[in-house]
C-alpha positions, 0 to 999 in steps of 0.5 A: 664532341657532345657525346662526352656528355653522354659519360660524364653525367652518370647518375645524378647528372642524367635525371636532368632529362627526367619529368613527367606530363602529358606526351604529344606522341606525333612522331619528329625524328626518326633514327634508324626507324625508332621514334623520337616523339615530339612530345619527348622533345618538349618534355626534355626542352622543358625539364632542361629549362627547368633546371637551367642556371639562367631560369634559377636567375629568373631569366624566361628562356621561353620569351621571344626575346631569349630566343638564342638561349632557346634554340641553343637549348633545343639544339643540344636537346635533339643532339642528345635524344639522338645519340640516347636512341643510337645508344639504346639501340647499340646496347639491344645489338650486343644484348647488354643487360643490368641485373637487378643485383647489380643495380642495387649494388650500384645505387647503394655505391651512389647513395654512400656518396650522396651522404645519406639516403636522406639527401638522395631522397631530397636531392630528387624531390628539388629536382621533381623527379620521381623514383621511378624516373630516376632508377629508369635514367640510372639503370640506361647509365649502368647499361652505357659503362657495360657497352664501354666495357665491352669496347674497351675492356682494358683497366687502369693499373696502380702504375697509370694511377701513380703516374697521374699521380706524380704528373699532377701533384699540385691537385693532391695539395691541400689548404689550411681547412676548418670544420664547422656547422651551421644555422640558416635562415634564408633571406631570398626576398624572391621566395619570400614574396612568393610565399606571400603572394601565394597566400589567398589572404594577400591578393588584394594586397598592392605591390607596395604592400607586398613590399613591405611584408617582404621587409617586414619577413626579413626582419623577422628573420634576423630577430630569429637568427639573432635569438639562436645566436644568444641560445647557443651561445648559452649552451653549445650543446644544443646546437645540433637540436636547433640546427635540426629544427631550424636551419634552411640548409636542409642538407646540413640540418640533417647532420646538425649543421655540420658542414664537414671541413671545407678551405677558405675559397670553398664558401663564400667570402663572409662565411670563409672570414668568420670561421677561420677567424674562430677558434676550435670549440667556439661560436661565432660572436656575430650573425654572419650575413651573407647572399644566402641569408643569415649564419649561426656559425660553430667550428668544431675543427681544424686542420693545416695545410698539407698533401693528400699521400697517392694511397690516400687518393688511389681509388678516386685516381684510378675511379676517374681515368677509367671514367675518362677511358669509358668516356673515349670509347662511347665518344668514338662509338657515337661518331661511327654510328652517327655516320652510318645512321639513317636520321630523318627529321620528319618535323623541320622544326627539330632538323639541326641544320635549320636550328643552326641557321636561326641561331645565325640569324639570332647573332647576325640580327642582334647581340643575343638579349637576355630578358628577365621574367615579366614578372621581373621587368622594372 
């Protein structure tokens, strides 16, 4: 049921939907007589394609010819404005209110798991959400675990924890791991030929010439990723300086490369291959290659195999079943008041029955087609 979405996306998850831009404030659904504006859907369908894996692979859902994935974006958009607007008017029903304390009690529980302030603050910046949005999304996620709560205030006790806990204990089995740091150097070839064409210097410049920068900047690149290589090899101590300055895993760079410990299946095959094939205290001899560019790579530890004990994993356990209740709860509450709301969709355009009837013309007309970016077509 979609209204598990509305639980299970707490916080980070939740600012998917923010953005900013100029709102058509013409009125496309009404539910229990609040506005839904025509200018919140298109607002919420763009952000949603924005940060959607298919735009990440430089698919255009906006082409006509991707018009399945489209509807299918617009239909799980008006499901979810919906149930937001049923929601907020539950929460003003039973005057459910968040304190400022208890807000910032909240955000910094979220930022500790981030890592840093740091990260959170970048996390927002590569998603283009402003401050303001997100503590806007955060505070209507800490209202909706209030609303739970009142529904269902019972709690998961250590017996339900050690129970999962003994049902499950292959989950709290862990693999042979190894912690490492490292440096990249990004070799997208699409960034990159972005940043060239961007360059008022080069636009006159032919597509075959604009080829050849990209190959000449991914050259260059390795010749960089090769100098740190000999650098640190020459003085391990600097690595953490150089990775700072250097690497584009802005992540990482912020704690001088360091990516914690991590199993081999947890990074890609030739990161996995050359850290576990180094021994604690050394570099790797080679510049790793893989789909995200080129690796400097120092393991800094090792651990073996083993199982994590239930007091060790206790509060993630108890944390996740009273999410799962917090989620049961908000489900059958957005089913009862689906039923018993007056929805009217003012704009056809927006009313599901009738995006579900083109979504079965898309299927019955053609196998759906996945059509890259203009841009991108040979």
């Amino acid at each position: 049921m979609r209204g598990k979405k509305i639980l299970t996306t707490l916080a980070l998850s939740a600012v998917l939907f923010a953005g900013c831009g100029i709102k058509n404030s013409e009125t496309a659904i009404t539910v229990n007589g609040s506005a839904i504006t025509k200018g919140d859907i298109d607002q919420a369908i763009n952000n949603q394609i924005k940060n959607s894996p298919f735009t990440k692979m430089g698919i255009d859902i906006k082409n006509s010819e991707n018009d399945f994935l489209y509807l299918l974006t617009k239909d799980r958009v008006v499901n979810e404005l919906i149930i937001k607007a049923l929601i907020n008017e539950e929460c003003n029903k039973r005057d459910i209110k968040v304190s400022k304390d208890e807000q910032e009690l909240a955000m910094e529980d979220l930022i500790s798991k981030v890592g840093s302030k740091e990260r959170f603050n970048e996390f927002l910046k590569q998603k283009g959400i402003s401050k303001e949005q997100f503590n806007k999304d955060f505070l209507q996620e800490l209202r909706i675990k209030k609303l739970a709560a009142q529904i269902d205030d019972s709690k998961v006790t250590v017996a339900d924890a050690k129970k999962y806990y003994n049902e499950n204990i292959k989950r709290f089995k862990f693999p042979d791991k190894v912690r490492a740091s490292h440096i990249l150097i990004s070799t997208n070839p699409y960034e990159i030929e972005q940043l060239i064409r961007a360059d008022k210097a080069n636009k006159n410049l032919t597509d075959d010439q604009i080829k050849g920068k990209v190959e000449q900047e991914l050259a260059a690149r390795k010749v960089k990723a090769e100098e740190l290589l000999k650098k640190v090899q020459a003085d391990k101590s600097q690595f953490d300086k150089l990775a700072r300055e250097n690497s584009e895993d802005k992540g990482s760079a912020e704690q001088g490369g360091d990516l914690g410990f991590f199993a081999a299946v947890e990074m890609v095959p030739e990161f996995s291959g050359a850290s576990f094939a180094t021994k604690p205290g050394n570099i790797y001899n080679k510049v790793v290659q893989s789909k995200f560019g080129y690796h400097i790579i120092y393991v800094t530890d090792r651990s073996a195999a083993g199982q994590y004990p239930f007091e060790a994993v206790q509060y993630e356990i108890t944390n996740y079943l009273q999410a799962q209740k917090e989620v049961k709860a908000i489900d059958s509450l957005i089913e009862a008041l689906k039923k018993n709301a007056k929805i009217e969709y003012i704009d056809k355009e927006f009313d599901p029955a009738g995006i579900k009837e083109d979504l079965q013309k898309e299927i019955n007309s053609n196998e759906p087609i996945i059509a890259p970016k203009a841009d991108e077509k040979k």
